[in-house]
N, C-alpha and C positions, 0 to 999 in steps of 0.2 A: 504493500500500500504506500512505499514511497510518494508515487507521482500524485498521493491525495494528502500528502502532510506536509502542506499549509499555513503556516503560522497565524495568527490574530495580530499582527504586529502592528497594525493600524488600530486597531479598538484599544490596546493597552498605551499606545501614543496619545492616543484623543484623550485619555483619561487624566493622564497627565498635564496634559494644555490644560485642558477645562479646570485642575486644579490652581495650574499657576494664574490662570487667568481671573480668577477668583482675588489675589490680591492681600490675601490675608499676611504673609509673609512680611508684607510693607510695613507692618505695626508691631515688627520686635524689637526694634532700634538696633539692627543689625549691621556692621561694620559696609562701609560705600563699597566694598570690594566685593563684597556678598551680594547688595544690590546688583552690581553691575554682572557680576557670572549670573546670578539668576535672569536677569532680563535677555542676555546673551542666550543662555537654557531655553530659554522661552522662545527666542527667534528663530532658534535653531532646529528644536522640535516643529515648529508651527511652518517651516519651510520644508524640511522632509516629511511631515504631512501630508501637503499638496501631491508628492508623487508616490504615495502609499498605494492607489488603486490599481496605477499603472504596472507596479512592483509585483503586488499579489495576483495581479493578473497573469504575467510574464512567467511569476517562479514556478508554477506547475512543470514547464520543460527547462527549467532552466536550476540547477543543484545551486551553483554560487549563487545567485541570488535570491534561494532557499536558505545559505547560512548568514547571508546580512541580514534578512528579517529574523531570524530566529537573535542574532546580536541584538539587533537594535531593540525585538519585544526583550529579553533578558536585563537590558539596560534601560529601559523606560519601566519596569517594573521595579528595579533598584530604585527609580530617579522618584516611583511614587511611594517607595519608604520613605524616602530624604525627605519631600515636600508632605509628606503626614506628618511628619515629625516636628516641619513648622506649625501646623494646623494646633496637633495637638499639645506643644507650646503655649500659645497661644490660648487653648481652651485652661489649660493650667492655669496660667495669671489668673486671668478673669474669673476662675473660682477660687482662687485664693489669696486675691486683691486685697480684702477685709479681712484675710486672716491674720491679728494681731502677733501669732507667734510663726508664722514661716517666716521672717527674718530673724527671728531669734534664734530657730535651731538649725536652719540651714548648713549646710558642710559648703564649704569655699566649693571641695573636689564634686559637689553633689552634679546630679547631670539637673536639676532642681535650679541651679544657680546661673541665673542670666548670663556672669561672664562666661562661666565653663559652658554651658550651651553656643554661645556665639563661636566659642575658638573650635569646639566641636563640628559645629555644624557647616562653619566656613569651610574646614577641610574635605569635608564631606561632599561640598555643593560644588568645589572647586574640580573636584574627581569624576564627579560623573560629567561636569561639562566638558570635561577633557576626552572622556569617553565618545560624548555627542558629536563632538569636532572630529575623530580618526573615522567617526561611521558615517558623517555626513562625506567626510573625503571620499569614502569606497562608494558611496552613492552615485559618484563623474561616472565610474567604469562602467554602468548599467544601462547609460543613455536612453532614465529613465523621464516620461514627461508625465506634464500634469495634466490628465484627462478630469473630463465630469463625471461622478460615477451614477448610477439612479440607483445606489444600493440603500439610500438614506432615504426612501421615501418611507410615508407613514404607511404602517397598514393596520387601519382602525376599523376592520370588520372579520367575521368567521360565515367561512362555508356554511350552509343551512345543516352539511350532514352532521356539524359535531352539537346538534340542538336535538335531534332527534338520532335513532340507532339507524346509520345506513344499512342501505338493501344489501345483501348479500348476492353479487354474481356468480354465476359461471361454476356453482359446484353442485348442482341437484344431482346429479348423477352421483359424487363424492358422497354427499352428504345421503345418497339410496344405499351404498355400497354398505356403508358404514353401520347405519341402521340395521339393516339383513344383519350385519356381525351380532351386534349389542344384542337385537330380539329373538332372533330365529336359529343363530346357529350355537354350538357348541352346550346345549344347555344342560344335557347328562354328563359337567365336568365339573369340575370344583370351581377353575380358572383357567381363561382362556385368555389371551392378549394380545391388543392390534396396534401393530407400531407404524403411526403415520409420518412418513418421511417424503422432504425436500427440500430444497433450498430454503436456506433465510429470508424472510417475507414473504416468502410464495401462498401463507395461511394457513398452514396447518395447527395453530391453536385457534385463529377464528372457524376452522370446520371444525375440531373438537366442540369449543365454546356450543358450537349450532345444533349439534347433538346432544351436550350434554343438557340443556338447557330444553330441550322436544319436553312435549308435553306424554308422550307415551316413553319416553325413556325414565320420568318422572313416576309413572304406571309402574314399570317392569323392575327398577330398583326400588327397593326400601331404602339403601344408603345411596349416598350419594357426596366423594371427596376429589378436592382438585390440589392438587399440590403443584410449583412452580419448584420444580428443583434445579437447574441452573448450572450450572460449570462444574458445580463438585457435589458429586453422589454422594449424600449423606443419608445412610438407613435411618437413624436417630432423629434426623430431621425430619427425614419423610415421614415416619410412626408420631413423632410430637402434633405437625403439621393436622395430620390423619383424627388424630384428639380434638387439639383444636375445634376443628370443622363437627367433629359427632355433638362436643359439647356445648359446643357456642363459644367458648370462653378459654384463654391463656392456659393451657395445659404446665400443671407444677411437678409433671412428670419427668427425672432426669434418668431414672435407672433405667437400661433397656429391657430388664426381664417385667418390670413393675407396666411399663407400658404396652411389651407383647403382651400381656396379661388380660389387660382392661379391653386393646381392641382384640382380643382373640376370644373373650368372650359376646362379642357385639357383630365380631362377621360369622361367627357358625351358624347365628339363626336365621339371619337377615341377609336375603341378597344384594349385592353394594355394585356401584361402577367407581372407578376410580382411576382419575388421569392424572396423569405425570406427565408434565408439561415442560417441556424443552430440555430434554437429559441430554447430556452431551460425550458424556465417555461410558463405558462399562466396568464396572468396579464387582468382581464376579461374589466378592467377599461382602458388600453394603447388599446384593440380591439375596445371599444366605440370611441375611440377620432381618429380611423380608419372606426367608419362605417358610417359617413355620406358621406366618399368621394363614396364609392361603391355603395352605395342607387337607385342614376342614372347613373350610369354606363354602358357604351354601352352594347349592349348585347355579350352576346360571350364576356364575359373578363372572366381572369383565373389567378386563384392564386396558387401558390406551395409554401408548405412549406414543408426545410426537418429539421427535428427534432429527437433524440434519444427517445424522451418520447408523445408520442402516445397522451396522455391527455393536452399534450401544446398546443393543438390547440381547445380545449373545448369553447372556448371563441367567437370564430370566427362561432358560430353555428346561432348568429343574424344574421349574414352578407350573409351569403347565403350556401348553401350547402357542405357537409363536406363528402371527397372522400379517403379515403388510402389504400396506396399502401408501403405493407410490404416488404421491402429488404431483401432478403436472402445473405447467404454466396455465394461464387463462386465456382464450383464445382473444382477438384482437379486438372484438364485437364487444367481450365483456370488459378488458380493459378500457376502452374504449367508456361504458358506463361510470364505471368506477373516475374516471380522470374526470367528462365533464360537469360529474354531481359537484366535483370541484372547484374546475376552472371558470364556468361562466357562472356571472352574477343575475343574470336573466335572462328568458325565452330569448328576446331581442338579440343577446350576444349569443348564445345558443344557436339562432339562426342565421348566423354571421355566415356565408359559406368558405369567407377565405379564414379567418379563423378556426374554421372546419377542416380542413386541408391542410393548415398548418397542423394541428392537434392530431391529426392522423400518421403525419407521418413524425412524430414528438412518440402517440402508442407505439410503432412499429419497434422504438427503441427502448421500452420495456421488459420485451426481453420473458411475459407473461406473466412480469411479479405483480401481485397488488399492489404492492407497498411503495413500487415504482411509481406505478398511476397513477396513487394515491399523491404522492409527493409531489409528483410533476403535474398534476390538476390544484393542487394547494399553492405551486409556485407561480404558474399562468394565473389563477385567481389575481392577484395584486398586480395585472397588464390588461388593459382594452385594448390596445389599438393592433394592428397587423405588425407593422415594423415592428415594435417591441416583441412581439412573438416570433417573427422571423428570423429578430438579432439572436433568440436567447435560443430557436430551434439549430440556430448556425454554431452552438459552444457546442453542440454534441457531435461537430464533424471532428473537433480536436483527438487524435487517437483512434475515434469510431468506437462504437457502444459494446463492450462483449458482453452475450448474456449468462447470465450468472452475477455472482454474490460481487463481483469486483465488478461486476456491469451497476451493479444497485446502488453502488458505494460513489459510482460515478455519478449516477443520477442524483443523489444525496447532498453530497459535494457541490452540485452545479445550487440545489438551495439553501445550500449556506452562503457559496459564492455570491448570492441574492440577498443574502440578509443583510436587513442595515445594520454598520457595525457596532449598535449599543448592545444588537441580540446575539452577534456572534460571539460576544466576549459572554454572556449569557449561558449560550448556549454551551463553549466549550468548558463552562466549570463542570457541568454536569459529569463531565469524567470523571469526577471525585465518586462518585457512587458504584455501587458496586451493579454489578450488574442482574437484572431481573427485580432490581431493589423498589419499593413502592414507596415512590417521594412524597412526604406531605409536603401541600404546595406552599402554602403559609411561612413554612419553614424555610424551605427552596426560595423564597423571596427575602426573606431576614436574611439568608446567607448571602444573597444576590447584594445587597443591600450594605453588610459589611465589608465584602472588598468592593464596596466604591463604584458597584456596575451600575447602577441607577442612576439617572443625570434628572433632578430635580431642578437646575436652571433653568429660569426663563418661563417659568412657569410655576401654577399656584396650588398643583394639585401635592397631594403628600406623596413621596416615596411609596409605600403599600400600594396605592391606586395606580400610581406608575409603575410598579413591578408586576401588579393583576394587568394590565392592558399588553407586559411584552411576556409574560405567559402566555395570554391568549395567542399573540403573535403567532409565537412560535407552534402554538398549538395548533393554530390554522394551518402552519405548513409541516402538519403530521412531523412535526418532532418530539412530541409526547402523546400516547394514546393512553386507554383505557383508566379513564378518567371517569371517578367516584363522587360523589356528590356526598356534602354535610345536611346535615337532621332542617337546617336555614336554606339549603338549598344554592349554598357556596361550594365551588368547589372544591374538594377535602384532598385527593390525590389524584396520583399518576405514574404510570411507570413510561420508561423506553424502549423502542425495539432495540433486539440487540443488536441489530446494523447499524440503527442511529448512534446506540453507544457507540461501537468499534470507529464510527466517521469521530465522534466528537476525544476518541481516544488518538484515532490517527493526528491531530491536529495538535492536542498539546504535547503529544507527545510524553518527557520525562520531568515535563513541568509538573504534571497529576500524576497518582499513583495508588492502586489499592496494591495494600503490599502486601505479598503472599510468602510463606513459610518458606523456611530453607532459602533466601533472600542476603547475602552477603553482605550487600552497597548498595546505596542508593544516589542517586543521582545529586549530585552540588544544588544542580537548578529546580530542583522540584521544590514545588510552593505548596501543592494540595496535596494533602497524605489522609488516606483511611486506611485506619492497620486493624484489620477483623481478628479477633484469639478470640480464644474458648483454653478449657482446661488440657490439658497433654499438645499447647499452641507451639510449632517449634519454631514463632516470631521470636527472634532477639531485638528489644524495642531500643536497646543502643546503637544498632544499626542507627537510628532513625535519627541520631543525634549529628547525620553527617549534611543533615538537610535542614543547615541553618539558615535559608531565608525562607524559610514555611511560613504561610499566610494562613490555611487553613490545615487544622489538624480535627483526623475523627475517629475513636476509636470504639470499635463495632464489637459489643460482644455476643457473641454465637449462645452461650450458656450459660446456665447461673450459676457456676461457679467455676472458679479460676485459678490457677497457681502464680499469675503476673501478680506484681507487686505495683496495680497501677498508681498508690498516693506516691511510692518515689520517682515512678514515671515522672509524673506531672511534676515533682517538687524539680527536678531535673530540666525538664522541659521550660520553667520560665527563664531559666537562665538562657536557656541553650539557641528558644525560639523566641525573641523579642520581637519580631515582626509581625507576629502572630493575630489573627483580624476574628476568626471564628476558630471557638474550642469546644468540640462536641465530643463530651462520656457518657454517651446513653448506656444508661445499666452497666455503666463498671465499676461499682460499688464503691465508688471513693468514700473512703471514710474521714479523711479528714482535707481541709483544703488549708496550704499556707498562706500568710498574709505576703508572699511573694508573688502572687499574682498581682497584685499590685504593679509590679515590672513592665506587664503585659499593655504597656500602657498605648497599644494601637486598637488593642482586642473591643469588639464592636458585638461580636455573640458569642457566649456562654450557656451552651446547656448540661445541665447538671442530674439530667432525670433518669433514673432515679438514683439517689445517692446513699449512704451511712450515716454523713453527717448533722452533728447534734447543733452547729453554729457556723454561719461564714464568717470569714475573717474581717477584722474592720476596716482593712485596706483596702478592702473591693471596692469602699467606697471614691476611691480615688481614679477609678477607671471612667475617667468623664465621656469616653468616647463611647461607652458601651451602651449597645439600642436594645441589647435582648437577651432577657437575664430568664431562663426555664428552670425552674424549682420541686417539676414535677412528680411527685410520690417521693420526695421525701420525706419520709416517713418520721424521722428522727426529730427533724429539723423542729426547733422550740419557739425562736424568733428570728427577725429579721435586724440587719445593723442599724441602731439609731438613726447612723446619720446616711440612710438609704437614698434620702430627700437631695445627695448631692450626684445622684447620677442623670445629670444634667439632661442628656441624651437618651436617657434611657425609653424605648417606645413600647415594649411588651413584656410582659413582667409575669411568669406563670408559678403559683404557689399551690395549685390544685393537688387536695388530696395531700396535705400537711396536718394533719390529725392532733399534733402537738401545738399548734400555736395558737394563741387566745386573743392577743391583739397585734395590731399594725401599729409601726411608729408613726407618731404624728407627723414628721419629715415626709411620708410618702407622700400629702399630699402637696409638694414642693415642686412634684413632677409632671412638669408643666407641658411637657414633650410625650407623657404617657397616651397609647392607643389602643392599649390593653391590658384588660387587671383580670388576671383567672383566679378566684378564689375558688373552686368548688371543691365540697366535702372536706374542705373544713371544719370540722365537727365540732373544734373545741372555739370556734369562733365566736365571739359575743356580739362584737356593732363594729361598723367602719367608723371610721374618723368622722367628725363634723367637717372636716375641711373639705371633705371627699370632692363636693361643689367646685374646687379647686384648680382640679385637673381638667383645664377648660380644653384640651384635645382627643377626652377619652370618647373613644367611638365603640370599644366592646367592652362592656363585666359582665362577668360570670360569677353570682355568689350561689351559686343551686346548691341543695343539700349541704347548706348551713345550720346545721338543725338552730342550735341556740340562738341566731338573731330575731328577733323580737318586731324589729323596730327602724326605719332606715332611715339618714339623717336628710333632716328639710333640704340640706344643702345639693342634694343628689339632682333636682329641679332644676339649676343653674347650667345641668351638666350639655348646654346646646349640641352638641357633635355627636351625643350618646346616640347610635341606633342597635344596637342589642344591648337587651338587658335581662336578664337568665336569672330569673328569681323560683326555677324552679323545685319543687321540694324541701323547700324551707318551709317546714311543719309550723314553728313557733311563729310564725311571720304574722302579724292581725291585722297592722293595716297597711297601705301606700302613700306616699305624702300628698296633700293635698294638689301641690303644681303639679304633678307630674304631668297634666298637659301641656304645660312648658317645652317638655322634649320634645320638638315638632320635629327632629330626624331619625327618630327611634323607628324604628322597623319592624325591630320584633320585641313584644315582652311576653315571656315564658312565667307563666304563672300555674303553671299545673301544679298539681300538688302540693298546692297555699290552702290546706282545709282550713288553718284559722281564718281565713282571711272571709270579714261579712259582708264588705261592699266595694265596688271602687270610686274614687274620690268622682265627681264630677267634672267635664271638658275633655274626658277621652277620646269621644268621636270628635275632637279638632285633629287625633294623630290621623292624618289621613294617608300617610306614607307607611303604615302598620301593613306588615304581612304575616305577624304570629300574633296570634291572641286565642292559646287554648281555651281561658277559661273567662268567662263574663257573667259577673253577679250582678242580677238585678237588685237596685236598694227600695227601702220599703221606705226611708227616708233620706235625707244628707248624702245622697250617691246619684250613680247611674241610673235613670231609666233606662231602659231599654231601646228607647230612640236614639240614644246616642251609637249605637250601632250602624243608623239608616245611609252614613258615609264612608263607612269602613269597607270600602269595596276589594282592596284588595288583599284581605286576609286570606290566606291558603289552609290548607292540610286541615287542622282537626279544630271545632269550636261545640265549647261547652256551653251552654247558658243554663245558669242556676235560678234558684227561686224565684220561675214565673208566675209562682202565687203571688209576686208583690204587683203583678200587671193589671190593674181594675179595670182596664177600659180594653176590651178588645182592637179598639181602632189605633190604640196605641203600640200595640204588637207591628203592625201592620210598617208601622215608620223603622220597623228593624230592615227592613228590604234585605230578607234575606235570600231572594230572587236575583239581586244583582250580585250575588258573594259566589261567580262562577268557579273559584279557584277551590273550594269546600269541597273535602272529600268523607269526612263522617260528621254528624252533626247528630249533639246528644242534649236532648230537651229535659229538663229537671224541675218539677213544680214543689219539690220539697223537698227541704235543703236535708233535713234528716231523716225522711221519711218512716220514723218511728213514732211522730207524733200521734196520741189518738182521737182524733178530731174526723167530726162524721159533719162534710159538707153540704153546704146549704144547695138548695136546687139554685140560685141564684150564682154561687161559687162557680157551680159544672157548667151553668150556660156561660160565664165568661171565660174559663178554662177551654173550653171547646171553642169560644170563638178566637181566642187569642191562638190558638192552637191551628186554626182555620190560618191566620192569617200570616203564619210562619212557614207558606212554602218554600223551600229548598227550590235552589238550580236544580235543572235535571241530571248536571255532571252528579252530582253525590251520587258518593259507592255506598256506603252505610250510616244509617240512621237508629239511634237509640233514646227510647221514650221513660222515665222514670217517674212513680209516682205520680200519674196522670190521674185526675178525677175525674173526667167526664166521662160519658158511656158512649161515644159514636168519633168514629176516627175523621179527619177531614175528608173534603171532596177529593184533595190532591192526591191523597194516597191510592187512588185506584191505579188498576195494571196499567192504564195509559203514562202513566208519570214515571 
């Protein structure tokens, strides 16, 4: 894959400009000498610039000018430590301007002390410009020019296919074959197994996906498990995985004999199907420690595997019968579909014929993959006119298209070659992940976020909103699929194919890196590291100490328990990784954190979930730069540092499922930059701060399953930005504050589960922008009528309404228009709130019960409707079978 690795050299250049052009640097009272090399820096980057397009364009056939970008991105990522280092200077003072004792205990030698910074940082700035001047000289020999590029244009929209599940083409026949296997044949065996094989994208997990998901394969199993096993055969995994799925929930199983146990009593009775999805080697010894669950196995169970390599399932030949089924390419008709569901934005362009013409012969060089067509219809998507279709059908005469996996990579390649460069530098961090990995997106944007890739200049929108629009981007040009949606109807995840990995791996090359065992050296230049261990890991994590300008470090644990020594990792690690921007320990049990991190003083994300420790250090508070602090399930964890309130920057803050802490410092509410506070299941939790009002840019909290709060402070009203607010299962909760229809951006308030709760305040129906509102209490006084609902149009998913006994006037029901709440998919009507009371109502009661009851019809979209403690004796008109 040589001729596709690429470098980003122009997106980690622009990063840098856009820094120094920022200005910040001007206000250290920094030596004329240092002015003048930065300005120099400036001029110099900001001219080899201009001939970046021309450069990346050329280097494909051209190796030397493959290793001056690879220099020049190496040195423009040095040049954007240098220039964070002014920034974060800079953020320094200014928070500890009024600190009456930083000049008292300061150390002359400290990097703290203005002089020592300035002689520091002059030598520093003086080095890389020296750098800039020998690569701008080797830039004459390339007789490179400054072209226009059109890679920067916007692309502010998505294909209609990623709103709905596209059609599936061109496999009815695959997907009969396959069927006949699963229903009809082998059924007097225990296990039988059908290994679908072909190239990478060709679809053999979307034909699995399409079978396992039939509604008569639904029939013919009782069970039903999908595991994604990935690059390395792990039996252990696959059997945890396998739990998982039966149980619903995090299997605490680590022994293997303890686990064949559980599902070996659960497949002998019940017939299961079970895919294994994209194995990649055969490992004859991970098949053994899988076949005594299959041995008794009800009859008629079925296994699919799909695989690129044919002989990866050799192994499986003890266990029972071995079936495949060859995937071919799609014929040109059906690519053909698959591309324009992408490429045109309407019949109008659809009917375009020389657009027609071009796009056909653009199919031809697909090669039969989906994944092509798909690409290549996502990449024409962001082009009308002919010329531009003509220019970008004319980049695939370079070479000529071979089909196969290195034919797909080219196609791949040509849309990233398309991307504007905010998203290609986006796009190639993703190589930090491992592969098959399901990214949450939220997160994926925090880390977008910490090295610097978001360019919030020039505009008014926050970071998060600018990292959700170049998600989407991307996602329109099928570089992330299979995409999960949250309970709010936000996107929650996503994974990569593994071709898009291997392109966005070809490209950084030994910048990124998941390191894998038996691992000697590791690269000077590499900046992203994930190092995955588990217990018998034969990772040596001193290796890693050779990779001192890391930017992002992640360390992945496979199991729950471990023989690394991760707290001296990390204590090891601030020394070693000062550049350090995002530190992720998901579940490596650190148990204690030094106040050395404090050093870390680039670091932007920290997640810590789940952790040991019983306190963070109070030095953390000194990390001004830091946007995202996850606290997640720790467990241990009693409080938070006093002076929390000095993390300046800080924008998400997740403390969910801290079971030991009782209250928050009053300093949190200092955090003025805050866009998310998770407290949930918090159990020992009392009341938020009065200040809470404070945090005039919080747009998400989450206090659900609070049990102890009671009570929430007036100030919460003030909070203008809020649009979630997850009040759900906070038992103790009685009332709401009166303003809260102040929040006019609030979206969703999650109130299930508030039984205290008798009414809600009055001005509700002003949220008009509300799309959760499970639960709505009618008041009998000092609250909601029920007419405050008649604006709430666009509430979705599930709505309660309680005590409709307080509604006297039938014609008042009528003002709920719950006829226009098309988005309502259960809808449960309540006329008594405890329905133990014993009270024998008046014939007067039941005819207004009945008529209010009358006048509460439902859209006809509702799937289920639920009626409690009704007194009247005759059901509406609306309920007949026409409705």
């Amino acid at each position: 894959m040589a001729e596709l690795a690429v470098t980003a050299a122009g997106a980690a250049v622009e990063m840098v400009v856009e820094k120094l052009a920022s200005g910040l640097w001007k206000d250290l009272g920094l030596a004329r000498s240092v002015y003048t090399d930065m300005e120099k820096l400036q001029s110099k980057l900001s001219t080899i610039q201009n001939v970046l397009d021309d450069a990346e364009k050329k280097s494909i056939t051209n190796k030397a000018l493959q290793s001056w970008l690879k220099k020049l991105k190496d040195a423009a990522l040095d040049a954007d430590d240098v220039v964070d280092e002014f920034q974060t200077e800079a953020l320094r003072r200014r928070m500890e301007r009024y600190d009456r004792m930083t000049g008292k205990v300061r150390d002359f030698f400290s990097s703290n002390n203005p002089i020592a910074f300035r002689y520091k940082i002059g030598g520093k700035i003086s080095e890389i410009r020296e750098r800039f001047d020998e690569i701008a000289k080797e830039n004459k020999d390339f007789d490179l020019m400054v072209i226009k590029s059109d890679s920067d244009r916007p692309v502010d929209r998505e294909t209609t296919s990623l709103v709905s599940e596209p059609k599936i083409y061109g496999r009815d026949e695959d997907e009969k074959q396959v069927m006949e296997f699963l229903v009809d044949r082998d059924n007097d065996k225990n296990i039988s197994i059908l290994t679908i094989v072909g190239l990478g994208g060709i679809g053999k997990t979307t034909l699995a996906q399409l079978v396992y998901n039939n509604e008569r394969i639904k029939e013919q199993f009782e069970l039903r498990m999908w595991v994604c096993v990935g690059e390395t055969f792990d039996g252990k995994m696959v059997l945890r995985a396998m739990i998982e799925q039966l149980k619903g929930e995090q299997s605490i199983f680590s022994n293997l004999q303890t686990m064949s146990t559980f599902l070996d009593e659960k497949l002998r009775t019940k017939r299961f199907l079970l895919v294994l999805d994209d194995l990649w080697n055969d490992k004859e010894s991970e098949w053994e420690q899988l076949k005594p669950l299959f041995i008794h196995a009800k009859l008629g169970s079925k296994i699919i595997v799909t695989t690129r390599i044919e002989t990866a399932v050799s192994g499986a030949s003890t266990i029972g019968t071995v079936s495949v089924h060859r995937l071919q390419g799609l014929q040109d008709e059906d690519c053909w579909c698959l591309f324009k569901q992408r490429a045109f934005r309407s019949e109008r362009e659809e009917d375009n014929r020389e657009l027609e013409k071009i796009g056909w012969e653009i199919i031809k060089k697909c090669g039969g993959l989906p994944l092509a067509a798909k690409a290549l219809g996502s990449l024409m998507n962001s082009y009308t006119k002919v010329q531009e279709w003509s220019a970008i059908c004319k980049d695939f005469e370079v070479g000529g298209l071979p089909i196969g996996e290195a034919g797909i990579l080219h196609v791949l390649k040509l849309s990233y070659d398309h991307l504007p460069s905010h998203l290609k530098r986006c796009f190639t961090y993703c190589s930090v992940f491992q592969k098959d990995h399901e990214i949450e997106i939220e997160r994926l944007i925090q880390l977008w976020m910490a090295e610097g890739l978001i360019d919030t200049s020039g505009t008014s929108q926050n970071a998060e909103d600018i990292g959700k629009q170049y998600f989407d981007n991307l996602l329109s040009r099928s570089f992330f699929q299979d995409v999960q949606m949250d309970k709010y109807n936000n996107r929650g995840t996503c994974k990569m194919h593994d071709l898009v990995h291997d392109l966005a791996c070809s490209i950084t090359k030994d910048e990124a890196l998941v390191m894998q065992g038996g691992m000697k050296s590791i690269s000077l230049e590499c900046r992203y590291l994930s190092i995955p261990y588990s217990s018998g890991s034969s990772i040596d994590f001193k290796t890693t100490y050779e990779a001192k300008k890391l930017r992002s470090l992640f360390l992945l644990k496979a199991e729950y328990r471990s023989n690394v020594d991760v707290d001296e990792f990390i204590f090891n690690a601030t020394k070693t990784f000062p550049q350090l921007r995002a530190l992720g320990l998901n579940s490596s049990g650190i148990a204690k954190l030094s106040n050395r991190i404090s050093r870390l003083k680039h670091l932007r994300f920290i997640d810590l979930s789940p952790a040991q420790i019983s306190t963070l250090p109070t030095l953390i508070t000194k990390l001004y730069n830091l946007q995202t602090l996850n606290l997640r399930d720790c467990s241990m964890l009693k409080e938070l540092p006093e002076g929390i309130g000095n993390l300046c920057n800080l924008r998400y803050m997740d403390i969910s499922c801290c079971p030991n802490i009782t209250t928050l410092p009053l300093s949190i509410t200092r955090l003025s930059n805050l866009q998310t506070l998770n407290l949930p299941n918090c159990n020992m939790l009392k009341e938020l701060p009065e200040g809470i009002g404070n945090l005039c840019n919080l747009r998400y909290m989450d206090i659900s399953s609070c049990f102890q709060i009671t009570t929430l402070p007036t100030s919460i009203t003030r909070l203008s930005s809020l649009q979630t607010l997850n009040l759900s299962y906070c038992w103790m909760l009685k009332e709401l504050p009166e303003g809260i229809s102040n929040l006019g951006n609030l979206r969703h308030l999650d109130i299930r589960g508030c039984d205290n709760l008798d009414c809600i305040p009055r001005g509700l129906g002003r949220l008009g922008n509300l799309e959760t509102l499970p639960m709505f209490i009618v008041a009998q006084e000092n609250g909601c009528t029920i007419a405050e609902l008649q604006h709430l149009n666009s509430i979705r998913g599930s709505l309660e309404i309680k005590n409709l006994h307080h509604v006297k006037d039938p014609d008042e029901a009528m003002q709920a228009n719950l006829r226009a709440k098309t988005r309502l998919n259960y809808l449960r009507l309540e006329w008594n709130k405890g329905g133990g009371e014993e009270h024998e109502p008046s014939s007067t009661e039941v005819e207004v019960a009945e008529g209010v009851f009358e006048r509460l019809q439902p859209h006809h979209n509702l799937e289920k409707l639920e009626i409690y403690s009704y007194i009247g004796t005759r059901l509406p008109n609306w309920m007949s079978p026409s409705f």
